[in-house]
Structure formats: C-alpha cells, structure tokens
mmJSON file of the N, C-alpha and C atoms, coordinates in Angstrom:
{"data_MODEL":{"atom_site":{
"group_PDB":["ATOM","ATOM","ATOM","ATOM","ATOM","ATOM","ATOM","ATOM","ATOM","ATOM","ATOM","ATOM","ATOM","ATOM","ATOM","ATOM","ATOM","ATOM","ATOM","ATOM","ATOM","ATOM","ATOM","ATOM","ATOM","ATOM","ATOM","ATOM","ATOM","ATOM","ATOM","ATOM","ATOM","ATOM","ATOM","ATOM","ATOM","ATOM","ATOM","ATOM","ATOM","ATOM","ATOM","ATOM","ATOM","ATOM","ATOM","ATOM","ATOM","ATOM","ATOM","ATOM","ATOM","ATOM","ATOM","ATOM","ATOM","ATOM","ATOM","ATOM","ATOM","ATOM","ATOM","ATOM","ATOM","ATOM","ATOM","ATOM","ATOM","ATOM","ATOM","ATOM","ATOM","ATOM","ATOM","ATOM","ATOM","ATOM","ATOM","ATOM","ATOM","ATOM","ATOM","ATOM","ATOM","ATOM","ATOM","ATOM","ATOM","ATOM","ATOM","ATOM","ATOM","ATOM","ATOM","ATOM","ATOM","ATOM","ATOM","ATOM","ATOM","ATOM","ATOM","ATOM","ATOM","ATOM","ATOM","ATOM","ATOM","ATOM","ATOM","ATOM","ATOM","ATOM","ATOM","ATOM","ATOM","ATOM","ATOM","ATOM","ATOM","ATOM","ATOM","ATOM","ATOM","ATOM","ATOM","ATOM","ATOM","ATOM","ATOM","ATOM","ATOM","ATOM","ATOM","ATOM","ATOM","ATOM","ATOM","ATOM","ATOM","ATOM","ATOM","ATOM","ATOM","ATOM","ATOM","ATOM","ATOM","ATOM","ATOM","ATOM","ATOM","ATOM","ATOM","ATOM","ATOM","ATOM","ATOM","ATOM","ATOM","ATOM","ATOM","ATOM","ATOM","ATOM","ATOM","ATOM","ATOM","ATOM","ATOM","ATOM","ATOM","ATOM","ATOM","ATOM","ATOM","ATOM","ATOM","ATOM","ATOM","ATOM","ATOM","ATOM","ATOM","ATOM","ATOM","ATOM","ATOM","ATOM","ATOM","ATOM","ATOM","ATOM","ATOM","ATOM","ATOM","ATOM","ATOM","ATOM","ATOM","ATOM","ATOM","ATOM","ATOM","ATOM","ATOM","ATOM","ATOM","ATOM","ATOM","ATOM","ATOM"],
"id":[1,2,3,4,5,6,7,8,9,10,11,12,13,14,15,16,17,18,19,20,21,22,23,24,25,26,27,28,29,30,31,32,33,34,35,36,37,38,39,40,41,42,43,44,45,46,47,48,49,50,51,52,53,54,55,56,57,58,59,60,61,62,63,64,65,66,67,68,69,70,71,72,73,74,75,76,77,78,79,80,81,82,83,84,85,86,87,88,89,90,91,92,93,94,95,96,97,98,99,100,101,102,103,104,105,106,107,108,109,110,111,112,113,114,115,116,117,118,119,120,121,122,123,124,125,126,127,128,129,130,131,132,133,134,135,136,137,138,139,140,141,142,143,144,145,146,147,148,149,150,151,152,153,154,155,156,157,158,159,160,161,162,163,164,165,166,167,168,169,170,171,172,173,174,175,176,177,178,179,180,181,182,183,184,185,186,187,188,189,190,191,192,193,194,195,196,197,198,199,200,201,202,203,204,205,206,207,208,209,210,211,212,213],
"type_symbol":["N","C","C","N","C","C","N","C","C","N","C","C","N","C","C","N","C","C","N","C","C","N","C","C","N","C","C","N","C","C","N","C","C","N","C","C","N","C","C","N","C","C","N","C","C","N","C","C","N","C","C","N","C","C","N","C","C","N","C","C","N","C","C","N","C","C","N","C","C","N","C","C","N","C","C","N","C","C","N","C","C","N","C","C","N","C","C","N","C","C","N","C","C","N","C","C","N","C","C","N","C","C","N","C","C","N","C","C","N","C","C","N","C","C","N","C","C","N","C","C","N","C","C","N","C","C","N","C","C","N","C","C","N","C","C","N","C","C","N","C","C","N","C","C","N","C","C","N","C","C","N","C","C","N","C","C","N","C","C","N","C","C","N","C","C","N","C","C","N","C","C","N","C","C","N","C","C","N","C","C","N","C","C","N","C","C","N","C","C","N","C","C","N","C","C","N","C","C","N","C","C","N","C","C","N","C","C","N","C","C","N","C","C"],
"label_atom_id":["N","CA","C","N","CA","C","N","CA","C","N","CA","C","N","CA","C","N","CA","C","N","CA","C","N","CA","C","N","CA","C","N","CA","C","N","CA","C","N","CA","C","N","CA","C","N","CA","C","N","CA","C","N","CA","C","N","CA","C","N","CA","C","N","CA","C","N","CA","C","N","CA","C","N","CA","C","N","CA","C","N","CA","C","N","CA","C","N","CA","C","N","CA","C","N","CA","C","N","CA","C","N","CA","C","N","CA","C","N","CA","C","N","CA","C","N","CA","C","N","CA","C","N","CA","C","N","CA","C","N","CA","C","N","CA","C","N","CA","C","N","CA","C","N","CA","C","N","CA","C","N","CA","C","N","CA","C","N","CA","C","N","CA","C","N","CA","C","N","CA","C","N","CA","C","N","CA","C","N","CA","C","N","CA","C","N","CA","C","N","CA","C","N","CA","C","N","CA","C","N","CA","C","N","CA","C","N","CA","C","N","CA","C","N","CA","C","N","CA","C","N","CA","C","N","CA","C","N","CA","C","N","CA","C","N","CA","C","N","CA","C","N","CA","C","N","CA","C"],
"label_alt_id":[null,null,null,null,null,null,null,null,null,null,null,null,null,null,null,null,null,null,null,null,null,null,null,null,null,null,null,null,null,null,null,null,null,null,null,null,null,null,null,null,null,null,null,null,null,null,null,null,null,null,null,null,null,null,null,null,null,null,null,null,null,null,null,null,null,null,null,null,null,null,null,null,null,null,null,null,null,null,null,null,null,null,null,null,null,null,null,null,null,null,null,null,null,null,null,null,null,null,null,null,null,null,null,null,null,null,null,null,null,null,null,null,null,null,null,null,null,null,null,null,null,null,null,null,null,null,null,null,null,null,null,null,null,null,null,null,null,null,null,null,null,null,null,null,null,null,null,null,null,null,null,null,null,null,null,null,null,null,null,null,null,null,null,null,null,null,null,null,null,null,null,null,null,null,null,null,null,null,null,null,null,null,null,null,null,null,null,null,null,null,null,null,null,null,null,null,null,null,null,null,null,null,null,null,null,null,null,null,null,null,null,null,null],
"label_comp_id":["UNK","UNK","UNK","UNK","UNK","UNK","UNK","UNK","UNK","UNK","UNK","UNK","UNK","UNK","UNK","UNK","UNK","UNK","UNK","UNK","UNK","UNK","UNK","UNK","UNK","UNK","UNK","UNK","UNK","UNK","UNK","UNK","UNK","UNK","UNK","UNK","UNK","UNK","UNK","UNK","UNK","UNK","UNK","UNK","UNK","UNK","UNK","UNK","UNK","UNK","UNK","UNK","UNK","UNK","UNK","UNK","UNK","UNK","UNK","UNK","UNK","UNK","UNK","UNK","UNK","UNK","UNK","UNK","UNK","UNK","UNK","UNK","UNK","UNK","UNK","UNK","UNK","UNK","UNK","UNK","UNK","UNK","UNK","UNK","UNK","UNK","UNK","UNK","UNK","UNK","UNK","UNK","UNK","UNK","UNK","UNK","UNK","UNK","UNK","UNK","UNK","UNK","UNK","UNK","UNK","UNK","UNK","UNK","UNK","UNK","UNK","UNK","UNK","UNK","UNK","UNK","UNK","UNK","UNK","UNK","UNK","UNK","UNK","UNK","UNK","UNK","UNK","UNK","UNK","UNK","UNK","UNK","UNK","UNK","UNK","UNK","UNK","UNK","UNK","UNK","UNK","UNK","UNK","UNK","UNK","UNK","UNK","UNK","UNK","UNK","UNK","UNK","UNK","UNK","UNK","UNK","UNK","UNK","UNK","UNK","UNK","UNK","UNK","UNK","UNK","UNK","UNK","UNK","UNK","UNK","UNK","UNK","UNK","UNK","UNK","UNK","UNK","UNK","UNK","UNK","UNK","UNK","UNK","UNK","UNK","UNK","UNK","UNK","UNK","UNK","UNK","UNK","UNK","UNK","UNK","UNK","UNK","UNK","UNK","UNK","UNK","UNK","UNK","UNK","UNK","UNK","UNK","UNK","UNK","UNK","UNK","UNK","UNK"],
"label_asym_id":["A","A","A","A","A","A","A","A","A","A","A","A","A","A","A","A","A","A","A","A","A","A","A","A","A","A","A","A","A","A","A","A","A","A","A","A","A","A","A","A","A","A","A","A","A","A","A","A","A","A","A","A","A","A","A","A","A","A","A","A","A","A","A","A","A","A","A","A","A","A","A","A","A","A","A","A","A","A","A","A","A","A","A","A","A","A","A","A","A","A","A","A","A","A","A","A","A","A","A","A","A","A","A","A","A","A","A","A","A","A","A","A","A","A","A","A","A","A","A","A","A","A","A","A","A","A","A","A","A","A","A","A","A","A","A","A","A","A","A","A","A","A","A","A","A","A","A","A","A","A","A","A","A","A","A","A","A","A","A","A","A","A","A","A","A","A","A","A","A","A","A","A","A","A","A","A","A","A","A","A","A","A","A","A","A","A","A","A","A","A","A","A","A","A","A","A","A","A","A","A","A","A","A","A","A","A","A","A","A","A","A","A","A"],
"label_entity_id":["1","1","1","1","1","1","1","1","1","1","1","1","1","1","1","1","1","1","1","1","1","1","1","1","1","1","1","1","1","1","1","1","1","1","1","1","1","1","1","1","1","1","1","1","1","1","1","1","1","1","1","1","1","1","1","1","1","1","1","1","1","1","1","1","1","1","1","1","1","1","1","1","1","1","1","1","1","1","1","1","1","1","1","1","1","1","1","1","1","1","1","1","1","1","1","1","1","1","1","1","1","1","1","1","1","1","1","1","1","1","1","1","1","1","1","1","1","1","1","1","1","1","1","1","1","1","1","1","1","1","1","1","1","1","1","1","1","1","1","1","1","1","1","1","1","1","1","1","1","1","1","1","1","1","1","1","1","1","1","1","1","1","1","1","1","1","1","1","1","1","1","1","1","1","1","1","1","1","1","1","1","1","1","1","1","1","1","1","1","1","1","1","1","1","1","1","1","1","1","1","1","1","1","1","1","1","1","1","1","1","1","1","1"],
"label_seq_id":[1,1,1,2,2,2,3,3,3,4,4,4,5,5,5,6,6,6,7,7,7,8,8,8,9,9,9,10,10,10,11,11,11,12,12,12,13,13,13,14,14,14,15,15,15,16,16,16,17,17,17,18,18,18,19,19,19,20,20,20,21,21,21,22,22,22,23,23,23,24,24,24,25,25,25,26,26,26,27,27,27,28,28,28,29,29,29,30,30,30,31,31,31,32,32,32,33,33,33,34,34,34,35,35,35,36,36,36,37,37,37,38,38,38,39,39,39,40,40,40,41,41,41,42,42,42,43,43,43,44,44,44,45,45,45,46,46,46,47,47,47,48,48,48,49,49,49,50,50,50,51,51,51,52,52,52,53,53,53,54,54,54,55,55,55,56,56,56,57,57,57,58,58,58,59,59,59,60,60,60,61,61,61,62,62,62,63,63,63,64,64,64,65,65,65,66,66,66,67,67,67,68,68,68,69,69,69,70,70,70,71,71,71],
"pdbx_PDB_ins_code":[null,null,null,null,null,null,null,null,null,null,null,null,null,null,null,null,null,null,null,null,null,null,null,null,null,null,null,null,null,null,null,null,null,null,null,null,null,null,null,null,null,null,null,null,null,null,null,null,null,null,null,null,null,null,null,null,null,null,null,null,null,null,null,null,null,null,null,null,null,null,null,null,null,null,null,null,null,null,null,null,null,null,null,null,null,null,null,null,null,null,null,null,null,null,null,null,null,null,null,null,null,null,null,null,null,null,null,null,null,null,null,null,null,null,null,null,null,null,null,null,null,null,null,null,null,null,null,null,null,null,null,null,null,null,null,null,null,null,null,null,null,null,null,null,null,null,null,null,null,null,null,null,null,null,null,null,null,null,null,null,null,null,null,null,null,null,null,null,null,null,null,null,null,null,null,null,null,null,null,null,null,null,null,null,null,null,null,null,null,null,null,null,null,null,null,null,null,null,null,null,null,null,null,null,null,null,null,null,null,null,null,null,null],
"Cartn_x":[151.623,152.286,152.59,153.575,154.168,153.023,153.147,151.782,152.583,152.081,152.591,152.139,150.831,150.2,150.998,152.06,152.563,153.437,153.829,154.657,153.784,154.484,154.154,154.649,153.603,153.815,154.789,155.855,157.047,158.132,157.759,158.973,158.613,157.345,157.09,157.961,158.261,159.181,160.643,161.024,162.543,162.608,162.952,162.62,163.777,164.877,166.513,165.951,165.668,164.853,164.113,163.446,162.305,162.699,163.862,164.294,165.102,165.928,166.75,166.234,165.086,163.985,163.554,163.249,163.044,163.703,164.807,165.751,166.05,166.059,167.01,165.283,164.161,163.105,163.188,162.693,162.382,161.724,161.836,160.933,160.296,158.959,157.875,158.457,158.752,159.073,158.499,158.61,158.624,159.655,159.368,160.168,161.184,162.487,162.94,163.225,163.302,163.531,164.648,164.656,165.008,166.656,166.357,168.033,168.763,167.856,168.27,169.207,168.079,169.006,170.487,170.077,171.248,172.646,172.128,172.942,173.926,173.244,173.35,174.243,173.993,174.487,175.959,175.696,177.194,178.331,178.345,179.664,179.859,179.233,179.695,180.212,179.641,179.573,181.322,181.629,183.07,183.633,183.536,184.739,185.148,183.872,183.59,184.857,184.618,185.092,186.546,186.951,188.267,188.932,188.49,188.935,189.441,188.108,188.613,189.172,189.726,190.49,189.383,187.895,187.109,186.787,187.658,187.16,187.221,188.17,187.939,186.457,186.267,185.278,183.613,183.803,182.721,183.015,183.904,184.005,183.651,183.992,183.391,182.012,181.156,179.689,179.3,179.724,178.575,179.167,180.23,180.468,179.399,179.474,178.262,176.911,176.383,175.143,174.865,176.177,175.854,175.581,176.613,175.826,174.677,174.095,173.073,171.755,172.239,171.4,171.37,172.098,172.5,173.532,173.846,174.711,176.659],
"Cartn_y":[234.705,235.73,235.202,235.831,235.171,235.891,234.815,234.745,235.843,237.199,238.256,237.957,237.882,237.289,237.601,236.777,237.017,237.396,238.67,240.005,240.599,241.548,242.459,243.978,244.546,246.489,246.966,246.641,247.118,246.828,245.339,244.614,245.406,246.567,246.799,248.11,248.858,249.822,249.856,248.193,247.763,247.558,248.238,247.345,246.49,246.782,245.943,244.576,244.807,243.851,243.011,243.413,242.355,241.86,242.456,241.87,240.489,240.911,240.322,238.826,239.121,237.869,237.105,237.608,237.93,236.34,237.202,236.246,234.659,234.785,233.652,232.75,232.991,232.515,230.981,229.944,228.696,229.171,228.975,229.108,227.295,227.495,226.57,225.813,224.156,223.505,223.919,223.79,224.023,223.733,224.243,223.6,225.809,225.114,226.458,226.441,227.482,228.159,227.411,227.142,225.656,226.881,228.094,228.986,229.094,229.321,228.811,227.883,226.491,225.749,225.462,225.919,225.285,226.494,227.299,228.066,227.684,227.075,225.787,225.286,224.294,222.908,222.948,224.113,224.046,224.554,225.463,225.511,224.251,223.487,222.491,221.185,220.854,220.072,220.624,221.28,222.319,221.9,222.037,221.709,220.298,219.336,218.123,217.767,217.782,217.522,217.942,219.397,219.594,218.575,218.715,217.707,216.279,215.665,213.992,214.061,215.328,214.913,214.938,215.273,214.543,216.011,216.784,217.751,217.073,216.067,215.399,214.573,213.789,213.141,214.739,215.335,216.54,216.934,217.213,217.708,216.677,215.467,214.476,214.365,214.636,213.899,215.262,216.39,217.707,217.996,217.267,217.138,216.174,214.957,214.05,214.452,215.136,215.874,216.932,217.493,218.366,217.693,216.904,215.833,215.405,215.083,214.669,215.706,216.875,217.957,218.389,218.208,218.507,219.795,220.212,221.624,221.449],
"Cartn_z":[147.038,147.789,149.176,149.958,151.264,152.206,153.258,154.505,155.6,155.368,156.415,157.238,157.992,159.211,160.215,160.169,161.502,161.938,161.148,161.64,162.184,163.071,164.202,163.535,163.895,163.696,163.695,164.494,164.412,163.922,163.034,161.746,160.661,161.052,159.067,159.3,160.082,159.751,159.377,159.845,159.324,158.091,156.883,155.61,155.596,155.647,155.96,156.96,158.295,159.057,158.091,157.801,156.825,155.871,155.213,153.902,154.18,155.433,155.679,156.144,156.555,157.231,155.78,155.393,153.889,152.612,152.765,152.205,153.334,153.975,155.137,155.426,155.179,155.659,154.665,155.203,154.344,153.016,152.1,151.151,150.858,150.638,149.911,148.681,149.002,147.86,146.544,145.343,144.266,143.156,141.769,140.6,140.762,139.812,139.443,138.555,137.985,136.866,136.305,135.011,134.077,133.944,134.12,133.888,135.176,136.783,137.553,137.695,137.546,137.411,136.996,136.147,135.1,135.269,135.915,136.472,137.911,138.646,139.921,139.286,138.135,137.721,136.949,135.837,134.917,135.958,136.647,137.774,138.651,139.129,139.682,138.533,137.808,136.789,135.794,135.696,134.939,136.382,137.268,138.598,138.482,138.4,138.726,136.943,135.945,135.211,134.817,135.46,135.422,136.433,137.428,138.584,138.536,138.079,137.26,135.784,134.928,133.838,132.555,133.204,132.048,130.221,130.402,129.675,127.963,128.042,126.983,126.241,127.206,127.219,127.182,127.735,127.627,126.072,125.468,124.41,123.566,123.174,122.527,122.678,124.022,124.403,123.494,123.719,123.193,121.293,121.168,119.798,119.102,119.942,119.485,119.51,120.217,120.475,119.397,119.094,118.254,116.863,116.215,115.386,114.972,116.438,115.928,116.302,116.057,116.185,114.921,114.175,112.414,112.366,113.682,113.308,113.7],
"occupancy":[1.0,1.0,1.0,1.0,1.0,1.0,1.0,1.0,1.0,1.0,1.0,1.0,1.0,1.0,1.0,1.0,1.0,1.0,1.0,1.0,1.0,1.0,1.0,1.0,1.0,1.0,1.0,1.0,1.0,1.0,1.0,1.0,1.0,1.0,1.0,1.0,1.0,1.0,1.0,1.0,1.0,1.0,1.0,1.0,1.0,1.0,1.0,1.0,1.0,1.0,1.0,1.0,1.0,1.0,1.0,1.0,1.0,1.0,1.0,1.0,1.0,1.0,1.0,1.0,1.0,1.0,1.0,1.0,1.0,1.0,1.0,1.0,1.0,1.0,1.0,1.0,1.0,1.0,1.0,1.0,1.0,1.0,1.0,1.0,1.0,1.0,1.0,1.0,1.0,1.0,1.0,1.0,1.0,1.0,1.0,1.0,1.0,1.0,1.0,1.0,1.0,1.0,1.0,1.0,1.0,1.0,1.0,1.0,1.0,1.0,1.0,1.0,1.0,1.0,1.0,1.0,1.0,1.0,1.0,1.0,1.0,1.0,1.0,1.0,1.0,1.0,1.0,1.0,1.0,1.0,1.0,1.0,1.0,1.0,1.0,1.0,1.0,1.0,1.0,1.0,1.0,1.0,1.0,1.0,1.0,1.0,1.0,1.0,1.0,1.0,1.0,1.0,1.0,1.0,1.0,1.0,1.0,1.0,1.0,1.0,1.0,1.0,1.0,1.0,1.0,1.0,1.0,1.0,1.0,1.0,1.0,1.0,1.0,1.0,1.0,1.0,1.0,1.0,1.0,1.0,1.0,1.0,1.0,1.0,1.0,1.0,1.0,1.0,1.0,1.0,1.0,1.0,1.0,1.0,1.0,1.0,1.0,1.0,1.0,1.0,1.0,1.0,1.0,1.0,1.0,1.0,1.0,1.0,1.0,1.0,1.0,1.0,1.0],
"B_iso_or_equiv":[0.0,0.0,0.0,0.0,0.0,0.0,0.0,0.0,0.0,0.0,0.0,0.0,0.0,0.0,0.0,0.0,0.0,0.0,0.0,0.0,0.0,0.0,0.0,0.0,0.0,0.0,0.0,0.0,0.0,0.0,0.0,0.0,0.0,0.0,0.0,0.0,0.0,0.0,0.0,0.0,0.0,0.0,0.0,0.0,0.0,0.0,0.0,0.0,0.0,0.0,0.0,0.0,0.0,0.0,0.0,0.0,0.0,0.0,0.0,0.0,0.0,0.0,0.0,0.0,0.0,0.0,0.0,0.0,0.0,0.0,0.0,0.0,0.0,0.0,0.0,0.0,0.0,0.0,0.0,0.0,0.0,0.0,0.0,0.0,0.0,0.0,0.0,0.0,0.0,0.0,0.0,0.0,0.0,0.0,0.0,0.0,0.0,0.0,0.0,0.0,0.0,0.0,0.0,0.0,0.0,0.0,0.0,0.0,0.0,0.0,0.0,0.0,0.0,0.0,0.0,0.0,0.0,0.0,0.0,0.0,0.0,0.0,0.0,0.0,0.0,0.0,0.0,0.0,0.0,0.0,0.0,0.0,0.0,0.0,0.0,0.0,0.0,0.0,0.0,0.0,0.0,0.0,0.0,0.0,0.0,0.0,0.0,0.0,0.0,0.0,0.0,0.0,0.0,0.0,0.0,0.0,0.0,0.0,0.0,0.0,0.0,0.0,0.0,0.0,0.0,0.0,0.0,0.0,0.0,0.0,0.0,0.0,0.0,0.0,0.0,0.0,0.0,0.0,0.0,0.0,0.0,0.0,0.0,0.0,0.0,0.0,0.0,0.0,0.0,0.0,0.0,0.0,0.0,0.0,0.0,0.0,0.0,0.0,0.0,0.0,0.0,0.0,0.0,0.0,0.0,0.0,0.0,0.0,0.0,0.0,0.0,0.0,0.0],
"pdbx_formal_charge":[null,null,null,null,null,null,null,null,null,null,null,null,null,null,null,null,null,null,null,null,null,null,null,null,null,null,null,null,null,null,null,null,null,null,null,null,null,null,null,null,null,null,null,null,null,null,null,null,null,null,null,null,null,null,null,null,null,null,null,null,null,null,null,null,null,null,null,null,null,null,null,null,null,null,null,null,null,null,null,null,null,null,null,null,null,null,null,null,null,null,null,null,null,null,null,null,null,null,null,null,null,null,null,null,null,null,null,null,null,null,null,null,null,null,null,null,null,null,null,null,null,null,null,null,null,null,null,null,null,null,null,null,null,null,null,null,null,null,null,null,null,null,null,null,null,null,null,null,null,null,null,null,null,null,null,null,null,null,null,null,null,null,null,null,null,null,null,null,null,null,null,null,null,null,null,null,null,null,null,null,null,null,null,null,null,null,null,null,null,null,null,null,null,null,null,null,null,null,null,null,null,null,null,null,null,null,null,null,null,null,null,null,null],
"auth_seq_id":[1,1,1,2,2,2,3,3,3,4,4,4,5,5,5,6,6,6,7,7,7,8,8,8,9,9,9,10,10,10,11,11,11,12,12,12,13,13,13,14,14,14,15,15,15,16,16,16,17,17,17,18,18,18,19,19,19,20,20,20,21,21,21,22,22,22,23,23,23,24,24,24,25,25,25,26,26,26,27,27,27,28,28,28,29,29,29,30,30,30,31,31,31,32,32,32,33,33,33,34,34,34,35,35,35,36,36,36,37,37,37,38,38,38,39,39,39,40,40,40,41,41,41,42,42,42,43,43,43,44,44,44,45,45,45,46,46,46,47,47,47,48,48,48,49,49,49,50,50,50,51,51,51,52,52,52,53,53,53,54,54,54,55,55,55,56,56,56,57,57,57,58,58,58,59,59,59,60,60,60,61,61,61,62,62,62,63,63,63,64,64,64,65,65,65,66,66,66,67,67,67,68,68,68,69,69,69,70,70,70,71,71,71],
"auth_comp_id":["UNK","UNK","UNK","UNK","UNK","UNK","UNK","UNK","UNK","UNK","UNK","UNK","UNK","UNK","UNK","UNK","UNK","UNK","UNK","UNK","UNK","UNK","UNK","UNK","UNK","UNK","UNK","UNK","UNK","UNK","UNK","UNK","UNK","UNK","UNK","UNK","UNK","UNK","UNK","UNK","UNK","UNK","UNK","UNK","UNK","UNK","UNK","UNK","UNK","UNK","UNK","UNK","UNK","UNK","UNK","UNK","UNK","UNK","UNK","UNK","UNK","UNK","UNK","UNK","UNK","UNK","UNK","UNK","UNK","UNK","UNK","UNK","UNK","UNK","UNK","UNK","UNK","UNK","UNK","UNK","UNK","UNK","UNK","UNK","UNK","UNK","UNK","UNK","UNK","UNK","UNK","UNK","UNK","UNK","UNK","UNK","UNK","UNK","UNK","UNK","UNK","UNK","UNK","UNK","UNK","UNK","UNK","UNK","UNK","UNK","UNK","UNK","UNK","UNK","UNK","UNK","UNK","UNK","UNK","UNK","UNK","UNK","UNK","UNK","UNK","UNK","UNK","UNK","UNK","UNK","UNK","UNK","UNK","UNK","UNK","UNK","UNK","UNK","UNK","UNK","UNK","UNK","UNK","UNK","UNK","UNK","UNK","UNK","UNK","UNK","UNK","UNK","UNK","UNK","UNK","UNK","UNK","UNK","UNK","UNK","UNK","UNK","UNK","UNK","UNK","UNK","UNK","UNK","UNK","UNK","UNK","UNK","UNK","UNK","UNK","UNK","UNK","UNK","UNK","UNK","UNK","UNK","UNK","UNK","UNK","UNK","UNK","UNK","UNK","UNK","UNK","UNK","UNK","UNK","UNK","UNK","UNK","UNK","UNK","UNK","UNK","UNK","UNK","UNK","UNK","UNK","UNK","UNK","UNK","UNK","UNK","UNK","UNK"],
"auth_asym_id":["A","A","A","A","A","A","A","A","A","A","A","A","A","A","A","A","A","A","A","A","A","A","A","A","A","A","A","A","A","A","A","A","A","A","A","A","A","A","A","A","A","A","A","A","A","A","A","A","A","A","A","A","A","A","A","A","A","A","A","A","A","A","A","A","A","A","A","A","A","A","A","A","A","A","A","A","A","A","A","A","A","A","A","A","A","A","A","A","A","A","A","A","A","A","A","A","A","A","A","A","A","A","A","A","A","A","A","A","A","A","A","A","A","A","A","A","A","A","A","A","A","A","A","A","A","A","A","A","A","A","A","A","A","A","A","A","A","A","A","A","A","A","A","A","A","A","A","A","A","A","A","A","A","A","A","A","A","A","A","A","A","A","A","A","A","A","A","A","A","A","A","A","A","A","A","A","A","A","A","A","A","A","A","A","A","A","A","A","A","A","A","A","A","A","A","A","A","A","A","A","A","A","A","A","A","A","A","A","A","A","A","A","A"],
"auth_atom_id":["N","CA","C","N","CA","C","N","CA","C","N","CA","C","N","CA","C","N","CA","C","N","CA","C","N","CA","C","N","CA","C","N","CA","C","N","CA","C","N","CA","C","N","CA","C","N","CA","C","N","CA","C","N","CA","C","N","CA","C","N","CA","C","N","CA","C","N","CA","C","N","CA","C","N","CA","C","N","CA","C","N","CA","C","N","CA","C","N","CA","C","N","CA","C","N","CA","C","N","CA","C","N","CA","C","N","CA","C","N","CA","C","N","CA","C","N","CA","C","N","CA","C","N","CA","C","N","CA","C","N","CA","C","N","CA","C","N","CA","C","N","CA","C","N","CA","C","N","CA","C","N","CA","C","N","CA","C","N","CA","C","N","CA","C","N","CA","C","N","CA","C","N","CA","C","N","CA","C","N","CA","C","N","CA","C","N","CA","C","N","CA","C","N","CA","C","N","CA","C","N","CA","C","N","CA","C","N","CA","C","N","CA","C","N","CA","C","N","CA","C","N","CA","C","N","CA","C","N","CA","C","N","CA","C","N","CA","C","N","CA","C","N","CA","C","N","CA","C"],
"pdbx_PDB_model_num":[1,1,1,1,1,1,1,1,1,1,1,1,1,1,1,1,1,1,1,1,1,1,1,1,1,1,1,1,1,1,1,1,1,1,1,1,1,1,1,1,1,1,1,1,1,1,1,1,1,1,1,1,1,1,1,1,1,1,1,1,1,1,1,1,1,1,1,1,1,1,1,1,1,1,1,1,1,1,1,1,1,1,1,1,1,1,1,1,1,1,1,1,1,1,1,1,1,1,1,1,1,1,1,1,1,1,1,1,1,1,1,1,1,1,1,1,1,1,1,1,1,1,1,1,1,1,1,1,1,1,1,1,1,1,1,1,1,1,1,1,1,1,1,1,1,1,1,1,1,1,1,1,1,1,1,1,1,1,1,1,1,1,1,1,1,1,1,1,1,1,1,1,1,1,1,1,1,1,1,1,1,1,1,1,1,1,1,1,1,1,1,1,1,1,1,1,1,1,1,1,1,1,1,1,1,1,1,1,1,1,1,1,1]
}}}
C-alpha cells in the first residue's frame, strides 16, 4: 500500500487533490501486467510496421507461428 505519512490534514479533504497527486506521483519500479503490457506494445508495434511497409512480413511471421502451433 502507498506511504501516506506525509500528507497533511488538509490534503485528506481534497479527494480530486489527492487523486490527482495520486495519479502524477512516481510510482515504485516493478513488473506489469503481461495485458498491460502488451497493450503498450501492439499500438506502437502496428504503427512501426504500417510505417516501414512491413504488414507483409507480420502476416507471414504469425502465419508461421501459427503452424507451428498446429492450428
């Protein structure tokens, strides 16, 4: 859980205030969520590949993958 400590009496009546602190505060390295991720990754990755031409080559790599997945 996050270290309240060192808010003051009068940030706890802002809940908007606090949220807002809330969100924008550093968060603690760590792993994320493997859907996160990959939520991050396929929109840039679909830009990156329309961009250089590569939708061909994507369709072949996940055709091959699928292959050898048996389906």
């Amino acid at each position: 859980m996050a270290d309240t400590a060192g808010r003051t009496a009068g940030a706890r009546g802002h809940r908007a205030a606090g949220l807002l602190a809330g969100l924008l505060a550093p968060r603690p390295s760590g792993t994320r969520h493997p859907l996160v991720a990959t939520a991050m990754v396929v929109p840039l990755a679909a830009f990156l590949a329309f961009l250089f031409g590569g939708w061909d080559a994507v369709v072949t790599q996940a055709s091959s993958v699928a292959g050898m997945l048996g389906r």
